[in-house]
Structure formats: C-alpha cells, structure tokens
N, C-alpha and C positions, 0 to 999 in steps of 0.2 A: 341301499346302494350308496346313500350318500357317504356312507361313513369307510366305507373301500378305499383300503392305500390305495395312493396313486389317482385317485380323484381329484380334478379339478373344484375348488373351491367356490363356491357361489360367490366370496368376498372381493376374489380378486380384481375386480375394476378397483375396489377398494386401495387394495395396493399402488396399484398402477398408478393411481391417481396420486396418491402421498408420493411416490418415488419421485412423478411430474413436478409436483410440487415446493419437493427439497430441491432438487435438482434446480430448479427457477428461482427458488428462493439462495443458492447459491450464487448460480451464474448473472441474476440481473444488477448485483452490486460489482460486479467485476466489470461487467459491461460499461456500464456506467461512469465506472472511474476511468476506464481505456477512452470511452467517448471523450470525457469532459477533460483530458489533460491533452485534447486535440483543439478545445477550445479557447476564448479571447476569456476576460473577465466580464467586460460586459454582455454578453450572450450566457453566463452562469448564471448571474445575478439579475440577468431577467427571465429565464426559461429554463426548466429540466432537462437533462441530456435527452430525454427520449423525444423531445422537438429539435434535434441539433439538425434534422434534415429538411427542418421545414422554417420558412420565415419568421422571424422573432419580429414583437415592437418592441421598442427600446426608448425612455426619454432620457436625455443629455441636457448637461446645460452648455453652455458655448456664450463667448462673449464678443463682439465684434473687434474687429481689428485695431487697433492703437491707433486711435483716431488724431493726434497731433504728429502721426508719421504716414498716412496713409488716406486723409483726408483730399477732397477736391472741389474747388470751390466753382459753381454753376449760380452763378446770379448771383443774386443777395444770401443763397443758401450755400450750404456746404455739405458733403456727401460722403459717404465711404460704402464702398461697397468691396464685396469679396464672398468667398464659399465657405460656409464652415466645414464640410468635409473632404476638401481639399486643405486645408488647413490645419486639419487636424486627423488625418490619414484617416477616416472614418467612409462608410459609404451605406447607402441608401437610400429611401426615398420620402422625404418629411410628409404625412399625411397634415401634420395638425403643430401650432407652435403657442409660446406665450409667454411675459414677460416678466409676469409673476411666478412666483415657487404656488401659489396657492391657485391658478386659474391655467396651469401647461398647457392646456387646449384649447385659449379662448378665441384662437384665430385657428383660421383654415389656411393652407398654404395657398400663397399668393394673393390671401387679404392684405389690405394695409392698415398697421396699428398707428392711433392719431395718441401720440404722448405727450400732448397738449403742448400750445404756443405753437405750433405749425412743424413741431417735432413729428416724425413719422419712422416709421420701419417696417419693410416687408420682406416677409423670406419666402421664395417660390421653391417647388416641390423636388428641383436638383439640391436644394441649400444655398444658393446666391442668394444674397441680402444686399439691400438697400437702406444705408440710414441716412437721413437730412434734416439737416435744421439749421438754427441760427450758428454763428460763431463760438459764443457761449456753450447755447446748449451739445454741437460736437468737438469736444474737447475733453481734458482729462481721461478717466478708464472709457474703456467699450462698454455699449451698450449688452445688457446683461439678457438670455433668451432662453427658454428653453422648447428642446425643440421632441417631437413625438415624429420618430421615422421607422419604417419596417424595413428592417434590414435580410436582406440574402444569408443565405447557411454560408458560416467559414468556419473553417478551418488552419489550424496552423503549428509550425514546426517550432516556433517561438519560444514556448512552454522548456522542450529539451533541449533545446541550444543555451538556455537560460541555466537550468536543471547541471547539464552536463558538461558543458565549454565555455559558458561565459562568465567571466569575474567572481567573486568572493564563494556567492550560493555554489556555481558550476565546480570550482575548487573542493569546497565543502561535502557537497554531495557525491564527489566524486574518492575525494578521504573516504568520506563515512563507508563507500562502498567496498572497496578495500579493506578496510578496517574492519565491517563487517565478515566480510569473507576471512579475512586473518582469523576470528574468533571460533566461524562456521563449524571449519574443513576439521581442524584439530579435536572439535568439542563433541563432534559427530565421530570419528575412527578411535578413538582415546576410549570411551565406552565401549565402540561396537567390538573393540579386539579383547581391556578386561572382560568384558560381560560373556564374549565366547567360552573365551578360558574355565573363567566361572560356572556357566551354565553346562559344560561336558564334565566337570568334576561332579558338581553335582544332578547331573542325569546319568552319569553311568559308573560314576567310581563309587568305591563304597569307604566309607570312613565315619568314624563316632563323630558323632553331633550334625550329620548329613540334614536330618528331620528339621533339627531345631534352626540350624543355616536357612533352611527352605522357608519356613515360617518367620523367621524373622525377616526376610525380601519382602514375605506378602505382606508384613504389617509395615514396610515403611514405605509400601506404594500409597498409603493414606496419610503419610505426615506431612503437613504442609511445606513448603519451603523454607516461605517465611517465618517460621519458627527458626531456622538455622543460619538465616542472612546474617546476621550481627557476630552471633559467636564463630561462625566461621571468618567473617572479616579479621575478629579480635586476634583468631589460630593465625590469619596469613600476616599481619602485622606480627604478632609476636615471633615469628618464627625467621620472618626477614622479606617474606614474598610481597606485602603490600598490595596497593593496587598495579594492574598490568595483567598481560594478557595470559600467564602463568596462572596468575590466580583463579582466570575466567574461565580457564579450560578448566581446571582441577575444581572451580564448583561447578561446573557444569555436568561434567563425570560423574559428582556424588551423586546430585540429582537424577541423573539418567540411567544410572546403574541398574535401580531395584525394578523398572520396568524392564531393562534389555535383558535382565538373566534371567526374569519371570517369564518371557515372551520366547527367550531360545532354547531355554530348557524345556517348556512344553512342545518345543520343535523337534526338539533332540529326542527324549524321549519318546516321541513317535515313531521315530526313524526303526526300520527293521532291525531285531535284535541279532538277526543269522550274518547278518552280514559284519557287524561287530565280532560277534564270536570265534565264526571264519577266522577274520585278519588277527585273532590272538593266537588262535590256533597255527597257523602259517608264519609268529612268530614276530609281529608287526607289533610294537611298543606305543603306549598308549598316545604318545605326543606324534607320532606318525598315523595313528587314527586317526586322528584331532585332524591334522590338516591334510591329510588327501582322502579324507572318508566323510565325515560329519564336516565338514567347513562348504566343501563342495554340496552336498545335501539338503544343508543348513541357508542355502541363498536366499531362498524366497523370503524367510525369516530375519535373517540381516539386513534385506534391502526392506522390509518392511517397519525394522527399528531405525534405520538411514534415515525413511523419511520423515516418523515423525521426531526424531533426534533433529536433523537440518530443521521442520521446520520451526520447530522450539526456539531454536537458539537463534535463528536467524529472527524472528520476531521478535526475541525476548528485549525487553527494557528495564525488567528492573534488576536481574544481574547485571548485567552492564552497569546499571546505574551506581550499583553497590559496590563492584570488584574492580571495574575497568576506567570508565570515566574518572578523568581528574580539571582541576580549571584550566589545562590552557587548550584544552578541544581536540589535541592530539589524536588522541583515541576514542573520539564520539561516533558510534559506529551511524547506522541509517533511523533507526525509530525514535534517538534522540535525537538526529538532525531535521526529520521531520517536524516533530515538537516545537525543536528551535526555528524552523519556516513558519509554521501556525503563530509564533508569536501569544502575545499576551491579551490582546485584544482582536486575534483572526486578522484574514485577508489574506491575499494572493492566493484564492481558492485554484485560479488555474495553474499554480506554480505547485500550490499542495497535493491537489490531484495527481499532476504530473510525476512528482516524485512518491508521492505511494506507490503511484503504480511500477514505477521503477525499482520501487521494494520488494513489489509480490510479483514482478517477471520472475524471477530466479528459482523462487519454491514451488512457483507452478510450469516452469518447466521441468524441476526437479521430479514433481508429483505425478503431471502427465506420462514421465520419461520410465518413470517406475512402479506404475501404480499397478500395474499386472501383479505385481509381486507380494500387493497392500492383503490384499483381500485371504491368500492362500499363507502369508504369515498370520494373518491374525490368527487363521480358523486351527491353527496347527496345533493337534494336540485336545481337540475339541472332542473328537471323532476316535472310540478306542473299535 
C-alpha cells in the first residue's frame, strides 16, 4: 500500500522541516538588517539585533568637563562636577566605572576613586561626577573615566534622515537611487519585449535553422559573463557608445536574453495548439496572435522573467562597474554607493545597515507583489 499514487509519504515532516528551515534561513537576515538600521552605533557594537528589545551593557569612555572653564573652588580644593550623559546625549544607568583602559570596573558607582595627593573622583549611578583636588592637580584636560552602564532599548529615525535627507551621504544615496532605477526599468522591458518576439518565432513558426537557434540559447545559459565584460566594453567604445547608460542596458539585454527566450518559449509552447490554429484559420496574422493571444497567455511567464531580470540588475555591481560608472560619481548607482559608505577600513554599521536595506525594499516589494506568478512561470512547459 505504501507504494500507491497518491499516498502520503512517511518523509514528509522531512520536508516540512527543510522548507521551515530555508524559509528562516532567508527571512532572519532581512530581519536583522530591518532591525539594526533602526539602531544607534553603540547598541550594534555591543549586542546583536535579536537583543534590540532588551537592555544592552555598554562601556564608554567620557572625559570630565574643561576644568579651567567649569571648575569651583570650595576651601583649599577645587571641584568640577557635571553629568556625563547629559553632556553627551547618552542615557542609562552606570552599574560599575574606572580610570583605567585596563581596570573599567574597578569601582562601583557611587564609590570614590582616591588618585592620590588628595585627588579624588566619584561617579554615582545617574552619571553625576565629582572631581577635586589641588589647583594643579584640576586643571589642563578632564579627567579621563570609563564608565559600564546598562542602557534602555532605543530606537531611531536618525540612520534615514542621514541615508535620505541629510547632507553629502542623504544626496548620494538618494542619486544612486534614481540612478539605479534609470538602469532597472529599461534593462528589465528591453529583454522582456526581444525575448517575446523571439521565443513565439521559435515556438510556433517554422523556419531552417529553428533547431540549431534553440540549442544555441541553451548553450549560452552556461557562458559566463565575465568572459564578455571586456570585449563587449572594447565593441561599445569602438563603435561610439562608451560608458553610460546605453551601454548598460544593451549588456544587460545580452546577458538576459538566453534565459528569457529559454523560459517563454517553454511557456509558449505549452500553450493550446487549437486555439492558435483557430485564429489562422479565421484569418488573424501571425503578429496579431502574438499580441492579443500568446502575450496575454504568456503573463505568468513574463512576470516570472520580470523578477528575476529586476532583481539581477538592480543588485548587479560589476556591470555597472564596467559599462556605467565613471570618476565623477554621476552615475554610481546603490551597491556602489554602499561600498563607498563601508569605506576602506568599515564603520558606520548603522548608516550601512540602514542603506542596504533601503537597497533590497524595492525588490522585495517587487518579489512579494509578483511572486504568484514565480512559481507557475518556472514550472511552464515542465508538464506535457
């Protein structure tokens, strides 16, 4: 009995379980970056976005206030006191403090540190500090502290006001975004309309070398790209095009071709034969099939080479970097301008975050918006 169509498979937790698994394995890096581009820098750099809702500790260093501006003289001594997180828009609760890089927690808040000669310093657990001592000893820089506090879950807007509106980056990012899209729209419809045309010639016309047409598409789904990056630059130079966004689109078409006519033409040819023969018979000319019979038909399948056409192109970096990019940044679309955020040496993880994710909003609304359409294009033509 076990071996009866339509039986239920002993494996299937099996599955279930792998499907849970990709599915997780997709979803908790997207989370993650949505989390962390809501966050400060210091809450990245001390704890993983999946603590972002619960209290972080954090050590700082912090120096006291400009003591030959903010000094108070009490007896024979002299004083300064003030908050370090008033002072430095910070908040929390200092458990533990210390003077050294090498001892952060040799005090407890609201102990007093004795830094000999009658020098002293205390920080209690809002961050009020008190330092005193001789003439001498408070004078030139602040005394130097570092302090151990647990800080509150925050949150902030900071990251995309930065990202999106504010000064040089907000400018930049907000080109690149445009600039991206300039590249997208064109480099995705430019395919999907040859590749149509293409793949109803050869799914239902007949003409010498139809075979040999069809075999050469499948073999140049395996030729790498970058084998063509260079002599293709050399064609658009030599010919007048150069870099710009001409070029980008036109490699981008070459590269996307051999899957969109392999993918519609096993679309096409699925499609019912009577209903073609019908509309010849009734006297309908081949270019009026094409578009009110097989184009309409043909949707699931378009919108299935749509998506991964957009999201090709919209991630892609090293066309761009080849065909489009020049030095004055005119035309750097978003995954070089992230690059150019990361810098040479990292940093601004919450500014990085922030604009990745402002990279992959667009193709996963794209993806969500159409993904109905993923599944029943692929399988097209699977099924005789």
């Amino acid at each position: 009995m076990d071996n009866i169509a339509g039986s239920k498979s002993s494996l299937g937790w099996v599955v279930q379980i792998s499907v849970v698994l990709l599915v997780a394995l997709w979803i908790f890096p997207t989370v993650g970056l949505l989390v962390s581009s809501f966050r400060t820098a210091d809450q990245i750099s001390t704890s993983g976005w999946w603590a972002a809702l619960f209290p972080s500790e954090q050590t700082e260093r912090f120096r006291v206030a400009d003591p030959d501006d903010n000094r108070i003289a009490r007896g024979d001594l002299f004083v300064v006191e003030g908050n370090f997180f008033e002072e430095n828009n910070s908040s929390g609760e200092i458990t533990s403090w210390g003077t050294s890089s090498r001892a952060v927690n040799a005090y407890q808040a609201g102990e007093i540190a004795d830094l000999g000669d009658g020098e002293t310093i205390t920080i209690n657990p809002d961050s009020s500090y008190v330092w005193s001592g001789t003439d001498e000893q408070i004078s030139g820089r602040g005394q130097r502290v570092f302090v151990t506090a647990v800080s509150p879950p925050e949150f902030t807007l900071d990251n995309y006001n930065t990202i999106l509106f504010s000064g040089t980056a907000g400018d930049n990012m907000t080109k690149a975004f445009f600039n991206t899209l300039t590249v997208t729209i064109p480099a995705t419809v430019i395919p999907i309309v040859v590749a149509a045309f293409a793949a109803y010639a050869l799914a239902w016309m007949d003409f010498p070398g139809r075979a040999l047409l069809i075999a050469c598409i499948v073999g140049l789904l395996v030729v790498p790209l970058q084998l063509a990056l260079i002599p293709l630059l050399s064609l658009h130079v030599g010919i007048g095009i150069g870099k710009g966004y001409l070029g980008t689109w036109l490699a981008h078409t070459g590269f996307g071709l051999p899957l969109a006519i392999y993918l519609l033409r096993n679309y096409m040819v699925g499609l019912p034969k009577d209903i073609i023969e019908n509309a010849k018979v009734d006297g309908a000319t081949d270019f009026q099939i094409f578009t009110k019979i097989i184009l309409p038909l043909s949707f699931p399948a378009l919108a299935s080479f749509a998506i991964f056409q957009f999201l090709w192109t919209w991630n892609d970096l090293l066309v761009a970097k080849v065909f489009l990019i020049d030095s004055t940044g005119q035309t750097t679309v978003m995954t070089d301008q992230i690059v150019n955020l990361l810098g040479t040496r990292g940093g601004n993880w919450e500014i990085l975050a922030t604009a990745a994710f402002v990279s992959i909003a667009v193709p996963l609304l794209v993806f969500f918006a159409m993904q109905k359409y993923l599944v029943r294009g692929l399988l097209a033509g699977s099924v005789k």
